[in-house]
Each structure stands twice: as C-alpha cells, then as structure tokens.
Residue frames as qw, qx, qy, qz and C-alpha x, y, z in Angstrom:
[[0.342, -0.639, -0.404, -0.558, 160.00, -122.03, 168.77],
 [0.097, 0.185, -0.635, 0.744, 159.95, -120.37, 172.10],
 [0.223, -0.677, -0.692, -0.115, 156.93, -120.81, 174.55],
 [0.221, -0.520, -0.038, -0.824, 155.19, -118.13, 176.07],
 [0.388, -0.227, -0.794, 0.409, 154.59, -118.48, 179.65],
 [0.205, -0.415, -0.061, -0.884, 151.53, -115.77, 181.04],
 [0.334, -0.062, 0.758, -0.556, 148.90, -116.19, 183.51],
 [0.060, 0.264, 0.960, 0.067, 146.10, -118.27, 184.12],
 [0.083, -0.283, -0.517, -0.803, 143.17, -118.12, 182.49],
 [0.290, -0.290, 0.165, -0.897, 140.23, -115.93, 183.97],
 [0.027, -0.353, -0.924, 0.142, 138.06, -117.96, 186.50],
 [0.452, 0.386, 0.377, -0.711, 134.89, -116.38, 185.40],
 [0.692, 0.339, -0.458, -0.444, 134.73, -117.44, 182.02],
 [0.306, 0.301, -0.902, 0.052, 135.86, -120.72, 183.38],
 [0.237, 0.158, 0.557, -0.780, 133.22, -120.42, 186.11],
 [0.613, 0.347, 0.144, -0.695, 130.55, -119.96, 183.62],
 [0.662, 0.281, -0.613, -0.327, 131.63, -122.98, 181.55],
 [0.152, 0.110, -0.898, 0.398, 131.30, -125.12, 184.53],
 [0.500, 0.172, 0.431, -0.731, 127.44, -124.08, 185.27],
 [0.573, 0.354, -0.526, -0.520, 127.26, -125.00, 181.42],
 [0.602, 0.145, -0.759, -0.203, 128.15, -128.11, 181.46],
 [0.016, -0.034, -0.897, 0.440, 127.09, -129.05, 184.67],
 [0.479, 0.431, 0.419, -0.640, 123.51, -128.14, 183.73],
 [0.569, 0.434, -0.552, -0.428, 124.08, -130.14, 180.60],
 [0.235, 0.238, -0.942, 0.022, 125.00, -133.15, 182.41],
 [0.588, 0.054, 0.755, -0.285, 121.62, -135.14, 184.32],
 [0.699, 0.444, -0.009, -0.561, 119.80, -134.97, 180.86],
 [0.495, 0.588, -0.633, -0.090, 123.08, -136.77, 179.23],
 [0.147, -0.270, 0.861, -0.405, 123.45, -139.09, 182.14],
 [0.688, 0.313, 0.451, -0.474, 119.88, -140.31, 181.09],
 [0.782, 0.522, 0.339, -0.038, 120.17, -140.41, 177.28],
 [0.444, -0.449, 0.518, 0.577, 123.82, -140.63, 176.32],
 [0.458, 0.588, -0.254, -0.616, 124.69, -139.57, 173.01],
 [0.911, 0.244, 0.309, -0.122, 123.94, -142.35, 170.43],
 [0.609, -0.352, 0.528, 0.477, 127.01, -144.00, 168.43],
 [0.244, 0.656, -0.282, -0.656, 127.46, -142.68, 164.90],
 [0.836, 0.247, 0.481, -0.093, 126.17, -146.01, 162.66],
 [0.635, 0.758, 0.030, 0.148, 127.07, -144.55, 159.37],
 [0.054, -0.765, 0.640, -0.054, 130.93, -142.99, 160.61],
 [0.436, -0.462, 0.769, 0.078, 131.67, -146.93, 161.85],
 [0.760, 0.433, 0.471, -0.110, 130.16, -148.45, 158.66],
 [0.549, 0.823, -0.075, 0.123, 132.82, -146.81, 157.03],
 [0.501, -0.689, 0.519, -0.071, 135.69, -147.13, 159.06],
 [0.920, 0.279, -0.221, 0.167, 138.20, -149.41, 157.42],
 [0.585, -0.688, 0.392, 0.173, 141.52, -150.46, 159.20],
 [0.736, 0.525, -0.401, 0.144, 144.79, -150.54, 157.11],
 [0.929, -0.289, -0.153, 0.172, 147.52, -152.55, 158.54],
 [0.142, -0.904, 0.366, 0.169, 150.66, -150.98, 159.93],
 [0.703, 0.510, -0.496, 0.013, 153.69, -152.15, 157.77],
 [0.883, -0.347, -0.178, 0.260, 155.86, -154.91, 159.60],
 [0.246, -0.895, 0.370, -0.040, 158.25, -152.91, 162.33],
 [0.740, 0.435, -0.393, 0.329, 161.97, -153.21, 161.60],
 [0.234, 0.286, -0.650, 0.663, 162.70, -152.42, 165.30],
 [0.564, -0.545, -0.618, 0.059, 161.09, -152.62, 168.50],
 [0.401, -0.692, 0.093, -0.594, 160.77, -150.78, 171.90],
 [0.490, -0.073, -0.770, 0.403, 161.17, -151.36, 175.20],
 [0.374, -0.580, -0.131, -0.712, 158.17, -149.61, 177.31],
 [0.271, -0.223, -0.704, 0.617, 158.49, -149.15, 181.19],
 [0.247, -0.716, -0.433, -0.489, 155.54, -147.73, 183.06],
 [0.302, 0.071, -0.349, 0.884, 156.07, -145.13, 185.61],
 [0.364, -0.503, -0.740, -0.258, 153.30, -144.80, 187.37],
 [0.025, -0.339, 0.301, -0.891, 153.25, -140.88, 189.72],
 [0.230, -0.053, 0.265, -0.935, 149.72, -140.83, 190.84],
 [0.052, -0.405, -0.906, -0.109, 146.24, -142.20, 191.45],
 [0.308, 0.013, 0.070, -0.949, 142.75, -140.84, 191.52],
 [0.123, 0.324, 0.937, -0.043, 139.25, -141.88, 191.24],
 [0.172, 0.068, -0.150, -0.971, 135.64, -140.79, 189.45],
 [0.745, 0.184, 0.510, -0.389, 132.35, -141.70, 189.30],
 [0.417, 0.346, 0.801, -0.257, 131.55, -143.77, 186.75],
 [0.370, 0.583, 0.703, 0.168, 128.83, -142.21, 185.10],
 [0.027, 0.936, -0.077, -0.344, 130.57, -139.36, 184.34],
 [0.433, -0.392, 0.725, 0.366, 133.53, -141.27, 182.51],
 [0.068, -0.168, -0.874, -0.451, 131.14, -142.98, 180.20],
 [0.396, 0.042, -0.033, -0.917, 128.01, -141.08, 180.03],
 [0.684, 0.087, -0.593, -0.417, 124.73, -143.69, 180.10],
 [0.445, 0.141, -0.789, 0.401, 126.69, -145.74, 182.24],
 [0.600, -0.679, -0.165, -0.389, 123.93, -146.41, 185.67],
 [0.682, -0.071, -0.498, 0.530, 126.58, -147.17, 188.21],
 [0.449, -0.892, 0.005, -0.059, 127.05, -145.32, 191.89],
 [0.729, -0.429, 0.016, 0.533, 130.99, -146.75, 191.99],
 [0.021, -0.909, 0.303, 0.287, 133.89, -144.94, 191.02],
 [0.917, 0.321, -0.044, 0.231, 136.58, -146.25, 188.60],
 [0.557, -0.703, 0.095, 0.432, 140.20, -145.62, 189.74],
 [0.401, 0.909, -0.107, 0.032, 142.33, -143.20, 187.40],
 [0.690, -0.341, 0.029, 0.637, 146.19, -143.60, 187.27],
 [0.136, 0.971, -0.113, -0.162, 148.64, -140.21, 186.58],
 [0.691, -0.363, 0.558, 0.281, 152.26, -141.51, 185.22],
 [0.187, 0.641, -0.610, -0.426, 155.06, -141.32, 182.59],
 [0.973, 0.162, 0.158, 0.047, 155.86, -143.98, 179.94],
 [0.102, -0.713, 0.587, 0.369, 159.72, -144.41, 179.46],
 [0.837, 0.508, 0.164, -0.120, 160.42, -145.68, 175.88],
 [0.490, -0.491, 0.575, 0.434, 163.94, -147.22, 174.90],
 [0.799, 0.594, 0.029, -0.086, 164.55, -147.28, 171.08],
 [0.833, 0.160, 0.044, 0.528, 167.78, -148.39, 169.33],
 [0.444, 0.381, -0.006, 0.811, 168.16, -144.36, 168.81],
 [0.293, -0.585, -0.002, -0.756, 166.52, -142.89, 171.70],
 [0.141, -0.591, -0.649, 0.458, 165.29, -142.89, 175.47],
 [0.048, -0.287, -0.053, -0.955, 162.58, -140.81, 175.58],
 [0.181, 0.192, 0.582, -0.769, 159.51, -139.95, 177.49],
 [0.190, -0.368, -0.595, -0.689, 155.70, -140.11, 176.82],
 [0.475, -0.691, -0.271, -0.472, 154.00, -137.97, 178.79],
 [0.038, 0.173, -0.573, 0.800, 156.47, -136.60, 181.73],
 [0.302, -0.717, -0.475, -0.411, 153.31, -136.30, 183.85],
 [0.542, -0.818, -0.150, -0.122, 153.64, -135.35, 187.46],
 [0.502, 0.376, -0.574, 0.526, 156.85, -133.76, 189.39],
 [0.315, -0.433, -0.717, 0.446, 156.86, -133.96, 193.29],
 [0.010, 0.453, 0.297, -0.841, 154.80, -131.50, 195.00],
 [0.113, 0.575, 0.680, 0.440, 152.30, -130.96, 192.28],
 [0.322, -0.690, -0.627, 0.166, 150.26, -129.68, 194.10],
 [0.497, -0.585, 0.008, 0.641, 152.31, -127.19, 195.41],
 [0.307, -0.508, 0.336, 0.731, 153.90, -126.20, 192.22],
 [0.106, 0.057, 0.641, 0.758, 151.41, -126.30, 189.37],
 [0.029, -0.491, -0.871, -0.019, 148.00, -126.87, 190.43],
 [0.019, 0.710, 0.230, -0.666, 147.78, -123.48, 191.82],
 [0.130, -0.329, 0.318, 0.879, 148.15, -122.35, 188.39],
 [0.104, 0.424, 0.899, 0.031, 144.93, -123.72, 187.34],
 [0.035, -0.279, 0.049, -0.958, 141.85, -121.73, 187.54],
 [0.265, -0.010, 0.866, -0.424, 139.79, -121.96, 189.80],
 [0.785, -0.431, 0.352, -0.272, 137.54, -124.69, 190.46],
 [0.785, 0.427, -0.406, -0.190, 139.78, -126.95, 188.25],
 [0.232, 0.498, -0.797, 0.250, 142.17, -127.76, 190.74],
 [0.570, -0.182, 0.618, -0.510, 139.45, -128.85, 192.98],
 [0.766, 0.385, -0.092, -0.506, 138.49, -131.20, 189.63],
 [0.799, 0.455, -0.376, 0.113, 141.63, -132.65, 189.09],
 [0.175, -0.787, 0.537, -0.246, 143.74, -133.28, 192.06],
 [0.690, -0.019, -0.718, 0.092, 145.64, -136.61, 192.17],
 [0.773, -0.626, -0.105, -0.006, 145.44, -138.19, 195.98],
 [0.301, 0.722, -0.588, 0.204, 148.62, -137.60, 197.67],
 [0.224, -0.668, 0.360, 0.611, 151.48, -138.45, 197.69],
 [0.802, 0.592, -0.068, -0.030, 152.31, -138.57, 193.86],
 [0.700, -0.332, 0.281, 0.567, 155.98, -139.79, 192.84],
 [0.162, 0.911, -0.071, -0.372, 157.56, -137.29, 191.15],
 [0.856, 0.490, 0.004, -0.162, 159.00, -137.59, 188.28],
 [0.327, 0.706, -0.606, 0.164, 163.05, -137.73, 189.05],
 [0.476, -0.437, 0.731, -0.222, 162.29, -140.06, 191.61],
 [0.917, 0.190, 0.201, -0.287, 160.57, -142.56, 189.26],
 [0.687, 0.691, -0.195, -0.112, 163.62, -142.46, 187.40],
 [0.023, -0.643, 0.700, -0.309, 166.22, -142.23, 189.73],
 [0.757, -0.164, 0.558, -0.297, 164.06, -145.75, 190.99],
 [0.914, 0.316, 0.212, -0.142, 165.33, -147.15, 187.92],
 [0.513, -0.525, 0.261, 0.627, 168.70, -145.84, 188.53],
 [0.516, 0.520, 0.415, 0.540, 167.99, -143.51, 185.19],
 [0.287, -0.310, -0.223, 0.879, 169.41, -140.12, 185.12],
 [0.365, 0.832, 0.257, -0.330, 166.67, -137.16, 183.95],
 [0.009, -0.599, 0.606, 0.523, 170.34, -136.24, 181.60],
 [0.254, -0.027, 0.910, 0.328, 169.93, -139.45, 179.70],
 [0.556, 0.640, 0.522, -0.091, 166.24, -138.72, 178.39],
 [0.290, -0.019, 0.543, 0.788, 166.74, -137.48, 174.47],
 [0.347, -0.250, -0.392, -0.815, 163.04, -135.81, 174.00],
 [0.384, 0.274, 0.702, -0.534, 159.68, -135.93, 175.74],
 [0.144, -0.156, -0.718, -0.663, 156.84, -136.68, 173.37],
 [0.370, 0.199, 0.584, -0.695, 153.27, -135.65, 175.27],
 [0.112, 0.416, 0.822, 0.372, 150.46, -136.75, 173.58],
 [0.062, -0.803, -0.437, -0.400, 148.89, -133.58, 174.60],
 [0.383, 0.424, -0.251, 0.781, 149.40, -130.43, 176.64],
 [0.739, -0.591, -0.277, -0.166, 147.65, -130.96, 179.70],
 [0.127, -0.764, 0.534, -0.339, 149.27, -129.87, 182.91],
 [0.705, -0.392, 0.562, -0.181, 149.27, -133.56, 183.84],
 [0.800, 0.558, -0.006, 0.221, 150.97, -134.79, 180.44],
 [0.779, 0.283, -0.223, 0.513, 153.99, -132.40, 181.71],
 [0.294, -0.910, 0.253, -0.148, 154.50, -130.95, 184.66],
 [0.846, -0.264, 0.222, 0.407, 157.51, -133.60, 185.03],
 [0.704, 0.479, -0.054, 0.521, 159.31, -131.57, 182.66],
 [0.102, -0.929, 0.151, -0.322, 160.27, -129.45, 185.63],
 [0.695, -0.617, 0.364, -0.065, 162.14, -132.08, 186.62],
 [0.827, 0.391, 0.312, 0.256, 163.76, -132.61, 183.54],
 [0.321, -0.186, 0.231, 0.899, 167.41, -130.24, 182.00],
 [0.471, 0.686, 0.289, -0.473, 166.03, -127.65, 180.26],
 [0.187, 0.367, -0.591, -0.694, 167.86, -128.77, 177.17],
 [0.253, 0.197, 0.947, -0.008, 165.43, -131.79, 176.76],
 [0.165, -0.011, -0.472, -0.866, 163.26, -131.44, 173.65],
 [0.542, 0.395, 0.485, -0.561, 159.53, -131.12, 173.42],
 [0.067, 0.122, -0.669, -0.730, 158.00, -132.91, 170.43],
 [0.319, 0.525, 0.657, -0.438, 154.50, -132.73, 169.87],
 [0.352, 0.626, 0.569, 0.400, 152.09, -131.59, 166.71],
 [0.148, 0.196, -0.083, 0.966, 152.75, -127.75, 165.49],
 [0.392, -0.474, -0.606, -0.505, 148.89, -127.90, 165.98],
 [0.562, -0.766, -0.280, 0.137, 148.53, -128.25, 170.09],
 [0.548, -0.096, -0.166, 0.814, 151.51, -126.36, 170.26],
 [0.079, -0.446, -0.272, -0.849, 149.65, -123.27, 168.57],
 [0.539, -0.585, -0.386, -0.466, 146.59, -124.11, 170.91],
 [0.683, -0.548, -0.366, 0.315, 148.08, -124.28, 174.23],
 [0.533, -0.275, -0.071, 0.797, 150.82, -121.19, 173.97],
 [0.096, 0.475, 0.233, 0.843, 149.11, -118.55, 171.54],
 [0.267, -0.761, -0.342, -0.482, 146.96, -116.09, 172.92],
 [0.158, -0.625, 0.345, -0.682, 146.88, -114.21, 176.37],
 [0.774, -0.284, 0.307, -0.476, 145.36, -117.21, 178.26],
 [0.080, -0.023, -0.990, -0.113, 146.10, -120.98, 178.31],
 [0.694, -0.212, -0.394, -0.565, 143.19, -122.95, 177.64],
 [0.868, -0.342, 0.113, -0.341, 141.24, -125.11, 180.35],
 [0.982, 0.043, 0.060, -0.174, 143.91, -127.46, 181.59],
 [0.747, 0.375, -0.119, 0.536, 146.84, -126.38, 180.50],
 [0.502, -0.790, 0.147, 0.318, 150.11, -124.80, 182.14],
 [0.653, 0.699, -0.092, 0.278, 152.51, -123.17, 180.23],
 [0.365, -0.782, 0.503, -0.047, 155.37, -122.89, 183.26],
 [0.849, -0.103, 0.447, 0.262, 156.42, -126.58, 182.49],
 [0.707, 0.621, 0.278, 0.194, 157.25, -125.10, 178.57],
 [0.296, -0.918, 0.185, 0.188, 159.53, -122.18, 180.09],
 [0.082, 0.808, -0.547, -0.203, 162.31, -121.67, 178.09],
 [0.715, 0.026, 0.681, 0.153, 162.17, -125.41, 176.66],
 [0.227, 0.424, -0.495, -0.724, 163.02, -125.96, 173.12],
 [0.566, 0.432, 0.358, -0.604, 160.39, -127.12, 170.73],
 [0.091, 0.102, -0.819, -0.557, 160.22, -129.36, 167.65],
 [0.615, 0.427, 0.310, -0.586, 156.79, -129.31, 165.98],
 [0.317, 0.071, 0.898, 0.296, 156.06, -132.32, 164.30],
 [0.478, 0.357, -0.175, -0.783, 153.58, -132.68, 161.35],
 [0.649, 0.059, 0.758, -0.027, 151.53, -135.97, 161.31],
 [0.582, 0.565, -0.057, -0.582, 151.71, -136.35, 157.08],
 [0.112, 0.372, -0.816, -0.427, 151.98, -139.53, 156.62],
 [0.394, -0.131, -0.771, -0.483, 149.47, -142.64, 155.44],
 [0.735, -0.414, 0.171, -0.510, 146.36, -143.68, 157.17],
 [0.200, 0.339, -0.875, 0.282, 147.42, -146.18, 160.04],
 [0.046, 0.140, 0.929, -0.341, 144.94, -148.44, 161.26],
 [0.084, 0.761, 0.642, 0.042, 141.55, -146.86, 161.54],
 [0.164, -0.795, -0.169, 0.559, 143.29, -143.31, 161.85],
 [0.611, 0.761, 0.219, -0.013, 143.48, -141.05, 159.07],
 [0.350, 0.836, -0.349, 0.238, 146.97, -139.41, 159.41],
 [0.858, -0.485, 0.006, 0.169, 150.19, -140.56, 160.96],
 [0.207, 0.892, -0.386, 0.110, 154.14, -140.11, 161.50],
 [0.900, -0.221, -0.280, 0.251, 156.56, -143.12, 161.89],
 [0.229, -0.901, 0.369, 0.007, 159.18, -140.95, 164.10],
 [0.425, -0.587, 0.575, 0.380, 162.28, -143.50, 163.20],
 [0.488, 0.568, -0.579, -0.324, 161.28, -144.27, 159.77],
 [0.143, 0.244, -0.955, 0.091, 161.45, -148.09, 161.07],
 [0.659, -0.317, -0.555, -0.395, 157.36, -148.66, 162.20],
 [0.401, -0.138, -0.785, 0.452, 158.54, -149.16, 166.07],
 [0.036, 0.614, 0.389, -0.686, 156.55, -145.71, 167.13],
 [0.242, 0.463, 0.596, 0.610, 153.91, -144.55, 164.94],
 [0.292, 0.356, 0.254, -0.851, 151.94, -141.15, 166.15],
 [0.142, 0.490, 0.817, 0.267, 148.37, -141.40, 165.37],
 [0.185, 0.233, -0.410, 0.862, 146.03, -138.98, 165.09],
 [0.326, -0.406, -0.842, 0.142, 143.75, -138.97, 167.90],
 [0.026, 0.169, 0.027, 0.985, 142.10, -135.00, 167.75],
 [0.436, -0.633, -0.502, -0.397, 139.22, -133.98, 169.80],
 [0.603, -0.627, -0.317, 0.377, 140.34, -133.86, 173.43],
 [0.310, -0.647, 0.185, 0.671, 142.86, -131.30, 172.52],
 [0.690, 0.666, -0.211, -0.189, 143.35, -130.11, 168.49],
 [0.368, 0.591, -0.716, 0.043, 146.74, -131.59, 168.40],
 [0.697, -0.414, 0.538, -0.230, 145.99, -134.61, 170.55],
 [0.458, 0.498, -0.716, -0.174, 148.26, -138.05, 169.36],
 [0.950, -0.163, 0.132, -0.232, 148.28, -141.52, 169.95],
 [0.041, -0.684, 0.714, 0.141, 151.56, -143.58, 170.21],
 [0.951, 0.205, -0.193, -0.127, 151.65, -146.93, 168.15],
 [0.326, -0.680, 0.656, -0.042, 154.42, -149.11, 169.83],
 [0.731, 0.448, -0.501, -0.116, 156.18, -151.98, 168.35],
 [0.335, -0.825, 0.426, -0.163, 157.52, -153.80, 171.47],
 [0.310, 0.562, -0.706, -0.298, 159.74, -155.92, 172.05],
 [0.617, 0.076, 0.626, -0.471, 157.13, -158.62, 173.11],
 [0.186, 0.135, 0.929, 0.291, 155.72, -158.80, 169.66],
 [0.086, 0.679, 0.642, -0.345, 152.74, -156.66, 170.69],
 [0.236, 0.282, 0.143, 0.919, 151.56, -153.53, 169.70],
 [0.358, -0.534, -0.637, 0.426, 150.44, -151.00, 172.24],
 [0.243, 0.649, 0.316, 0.648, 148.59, -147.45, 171.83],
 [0.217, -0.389, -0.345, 0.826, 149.27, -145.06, 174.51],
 [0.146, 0.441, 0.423, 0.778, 146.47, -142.91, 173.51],
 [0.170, -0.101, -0.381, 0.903, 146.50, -140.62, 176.46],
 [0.232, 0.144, 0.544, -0.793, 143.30, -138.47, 176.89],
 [0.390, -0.029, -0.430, -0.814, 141.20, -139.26, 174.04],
 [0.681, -0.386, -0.609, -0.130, 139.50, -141.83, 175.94],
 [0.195, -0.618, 0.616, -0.448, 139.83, -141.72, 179.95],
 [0.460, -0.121, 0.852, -0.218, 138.98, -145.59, 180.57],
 [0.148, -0.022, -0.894, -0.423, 138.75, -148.60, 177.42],
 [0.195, 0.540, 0.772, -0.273, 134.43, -148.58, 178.89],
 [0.354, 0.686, -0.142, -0.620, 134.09, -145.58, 176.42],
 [0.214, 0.518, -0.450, -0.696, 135.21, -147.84, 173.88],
 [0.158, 0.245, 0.956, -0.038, 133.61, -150.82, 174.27],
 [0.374, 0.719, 0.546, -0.211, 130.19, -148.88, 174.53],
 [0.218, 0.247, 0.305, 0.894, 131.59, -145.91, 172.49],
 [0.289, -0.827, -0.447, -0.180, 130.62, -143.17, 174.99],
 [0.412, 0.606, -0.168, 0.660, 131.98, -140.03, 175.46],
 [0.165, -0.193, -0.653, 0.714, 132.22, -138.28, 179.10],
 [0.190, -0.706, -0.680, 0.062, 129.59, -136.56, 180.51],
 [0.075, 0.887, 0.265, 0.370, 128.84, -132.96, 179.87],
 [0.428, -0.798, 0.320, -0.278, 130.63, -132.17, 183.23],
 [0.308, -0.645, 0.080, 0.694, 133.70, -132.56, 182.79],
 [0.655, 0.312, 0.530, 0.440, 133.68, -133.22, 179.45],
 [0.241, 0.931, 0.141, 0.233, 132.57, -129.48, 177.93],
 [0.481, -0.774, 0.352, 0.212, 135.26, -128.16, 180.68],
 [0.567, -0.498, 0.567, 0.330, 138.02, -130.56, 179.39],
 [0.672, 0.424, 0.540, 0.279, 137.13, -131.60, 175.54],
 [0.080, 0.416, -0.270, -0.865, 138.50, -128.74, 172.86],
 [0.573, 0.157, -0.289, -0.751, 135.97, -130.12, 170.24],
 [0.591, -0.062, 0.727, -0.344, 133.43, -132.77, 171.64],
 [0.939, 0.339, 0.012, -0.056, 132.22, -134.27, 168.11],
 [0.665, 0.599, -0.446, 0.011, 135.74, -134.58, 166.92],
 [0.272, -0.356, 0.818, -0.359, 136.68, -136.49, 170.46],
 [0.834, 0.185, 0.232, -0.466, 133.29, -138.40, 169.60],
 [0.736, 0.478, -0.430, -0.211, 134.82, -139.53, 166.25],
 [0.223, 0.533, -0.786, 0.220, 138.14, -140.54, 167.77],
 [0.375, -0.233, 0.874, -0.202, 136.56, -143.20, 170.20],
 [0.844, 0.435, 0.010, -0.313, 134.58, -144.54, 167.11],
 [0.638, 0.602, -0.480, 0.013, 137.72, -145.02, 165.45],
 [0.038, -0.476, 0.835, -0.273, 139.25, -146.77, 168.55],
 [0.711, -0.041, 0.607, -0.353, 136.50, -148.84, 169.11],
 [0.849, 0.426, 0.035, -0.311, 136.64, -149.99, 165.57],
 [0.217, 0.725, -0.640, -0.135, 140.15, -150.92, 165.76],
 [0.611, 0.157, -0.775, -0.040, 141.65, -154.72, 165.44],
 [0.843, -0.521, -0.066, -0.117, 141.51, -156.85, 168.62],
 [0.921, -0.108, -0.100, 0.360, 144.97, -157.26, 168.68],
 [0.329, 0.470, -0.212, 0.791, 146.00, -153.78, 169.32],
 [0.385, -0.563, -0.512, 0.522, 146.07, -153.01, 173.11],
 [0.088, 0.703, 0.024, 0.706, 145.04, -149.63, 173.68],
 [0.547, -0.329, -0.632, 0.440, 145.84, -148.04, 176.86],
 [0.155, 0.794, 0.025, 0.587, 144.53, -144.70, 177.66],
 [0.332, 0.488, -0.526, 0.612, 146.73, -142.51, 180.17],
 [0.183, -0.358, 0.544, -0.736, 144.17, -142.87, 183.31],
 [0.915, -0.057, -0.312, -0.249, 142.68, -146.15, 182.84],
 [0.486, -0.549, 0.624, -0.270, 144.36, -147.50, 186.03],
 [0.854, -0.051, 0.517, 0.008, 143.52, -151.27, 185.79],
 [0.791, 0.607, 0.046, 0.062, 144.90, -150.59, 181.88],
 [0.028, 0.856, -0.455, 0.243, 147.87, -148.98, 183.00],
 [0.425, -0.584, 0.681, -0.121, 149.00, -151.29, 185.75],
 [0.972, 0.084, 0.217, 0.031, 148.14, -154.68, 183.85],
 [0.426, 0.852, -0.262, 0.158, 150.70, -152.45, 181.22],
 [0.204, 0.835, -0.441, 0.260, 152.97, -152.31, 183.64],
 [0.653, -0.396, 0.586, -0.272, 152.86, -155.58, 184.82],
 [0.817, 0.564, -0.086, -0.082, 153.91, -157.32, 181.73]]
C-alpha cells in the first residue's frame, strides 16, 4: 500500500472547530461528563494466555511539555499543569527490534510542525530542544538499519515524525483502519502528517483475534503472547494498545493517546471539549475506551504515551 502525501488540511474548517470546542469547554469544566454505570457493570476481563516469550522495553524519551490540568481530565478543579512526555519505545523480541511510536526527529519544529494547520502547532509544540530520534538511538549505540518495523499506535504527527529518521525500507504496521483514516481523502485529518509515510511501505494489520482483557478485539503479532495489540478506538478509528510481556514478569500497555495521563482513568474522564473535539475522531468511542482501561486488573501497568511521571517511572525500571 502506498501513502499519499498532499497538503494540509484547510485552517478554516479547522478554525471553526476550535471556536466549537472552545465554547464547549467552561460548561464541561463545571459538569464533566458522568461515567457510563451500566457499560462498566458489564465489563468483564479475560485473562491473557501465559506468554511463551518476553520483551525487552527501553524508553526513549524526545520531548517534554506541559497542560493544564483541567483540560486533561475534564471536572478536575486544579490551576497546575501536569507535565506531558513525547518519546519512542524500543522493543527487543527474540524475532524483532522494533519501534513503538518513532515519535519526534530533530528539528521538529522546523520540519513537520509547519505542516500542521494553523493554530495546531501553537497547541502542540513540545519545549525545545527535543532529541531526535537517531540520536536516541545512536545513544544506545543502535543503528536506525537494525530497526525491523515501526508499530505506531496511531497516526499522529507525534507517533511518527521519527520515521524521517529512519531507511525508508523500514515497515509501517498499524490497523488497515487508521491507515484508511489518515491517507484517504484530499486532506489529513486534525493531527496528522502524511510526509513521515512518503514512500514507506505499509503492512495493514487486522486486530481478529479473541477478547484480551477488558478489550474486545486483539492480535498476538508473534503468535507467542509477548505483544498483544489491543483495541483501544476513539482517539483515532484505528487507535491500538500494546500488551507487553517483559522480561521482568510484568505486563505493560503502551496505550498511547487513548488516555493522555492514568487521572482519566482513575476518575474515568475524558479531556475537555478543547482540545478534545479538535483531537478525538469519535469522543463516545474514546469515552468507552477509558471505561475499559479503568476497569482493567491492577496488575497491568498502563502507560499512556504523555503521562510523563508514567513514562519516566517506565523508564526507570
């Protein structure tokens, strides 16, 4: 599958979905939406089958940021801010190095952000500098040649702009689903860049196998239980969660954007109208997904991709 690479999508419609949701957001900031009693009263968790291999998970950590608060987790009465991290996850299997979530290559800024529309870039800039993604690697004396596949959990421009710093034979694998939604049409959607996809080849996966945990579909990718894909739809249609087997003993969900910080799932509260309407492709079915995370065992670590203090404990293991 080839991508399509076109411009960015019109900042007036983008414009006007920013008044939206920014006149959607004191009312919601008062009287957050209410958790879904009946959805988690049903909610049953099946157990993932015992993993016949393991992982090794390094965190690579590009970039930092910071938000209020009570925009993160709607409800939420707080003036601070909650720091955000930006940053790859390198993942050793018996038959693979691969990536989750390239995010950031040097010079961002510079080289993707513009591609944004405006105001988004003004929405989403990490602080600089950011490490880019060949240095993180090269700081682990790993060559960008040696990765065998990226695997984004979604198609955010901050999920993979590192693949510009990646060969272009290095496979994308991701659901045929976000593929469709990020490359068809004349426009990328809110969020997305479609330069990083340039002339990359493409393997569209197809999550059809058993419910895993609290999620309804899934895909063991070695056939061994060490990396399961959940799925974890709402932020994006084709968003995924990664189920890791490591080699700790744990098991750790890298479930990139559906959440932005584990205080959504404690209270089970989505963002706030602003950015959320902007950044969510279908806000109840994001809604569900942090039901289903909040209802999950205690002994699965979930880490989503810009939960900072989640990240670095991650990568301080």
């Amino acid at each position: 599958m080839a991508a399509s690479v076109d411009g960015r999508t019109p900042t007036i419609p983008t414009l006007l979905r920013c008044c939206a949701a920014l006149a959607a957001t004191p009312g919601r900031l008062l009287r957050p939406r209410e958790p879904d009693a009946l959805l988690l009263s049903r909610l049953e968790s099946v157990p993932p089958a015992p993993a016949r291999a393991s992982v090794e998970l390094t965190v690579l950590l590009q970039g930092r940021m910071k938000a209020p608060t009570t925009i993160v987790a709607e409800g939420v009465r707080s003036l601070g801010h909650l720091p955000m991290a930006m940053g790859a996850y390198l993942v050793e299997h018996p038959k693979a190095r691969f990536l989750i979530d390239p995010a950031l290559c040097a010079h961002v800024h510079r080289r993707v952000l513009p591609d944004l529309p405006f105001p988004v870039p003004l929405l989403v800039a990490p602080d600089k500098p950011v490490l880019g993604l060949a240095d993180a690697l090269a700081a682990r004396d790993i060559d960008p040649a040696g990765i065998d596949f990226v695997l984004p959990t979604h198609l955010h421009w901050d999920h993979i702009s590192g693949l510009l710093e990646l060969p272009e034979s290095v496979t994308v694998r991701l659901p045929a689903t976000e593929l469709s939604w990020a490359l068809d049409g004349p426009h990328a959607p809110a969020g997305v860049v479609r330069a990083p996809l340039r002339g990359r080849p493409l393997d569209p996966l197809e999550l059809d196998g058993p419910p895993v945990l609290t999620f309804e579909r899934s895909l063991d990718l070695f056939g061994d239980g060490s990396v399961l894909l959940v799925d974890l739809a709402g932020h994006t249609p084709g968003s995924i969660g990664v189920l890791l087997a490591t080699a700790d003993g744990s098991r750790v969900l890298l479930a990139g954007d559906a959440v932005w910080n584990r205080l959504q799932i404690g209270l089970i509260r989505e963002k706030a109208p602003m950015p959320g309407q902007l950044f969510d492709a279908d806000r109840d079915k994001a809604f569900e997904t942090i039901h289903r995370l909040h209802a999950l065992p205690a002994d699965i670590e979930v880490v989503a991709a810009h939960d900072y203090e989640a990240v670095a404990a991650l990568a301080g293991r």
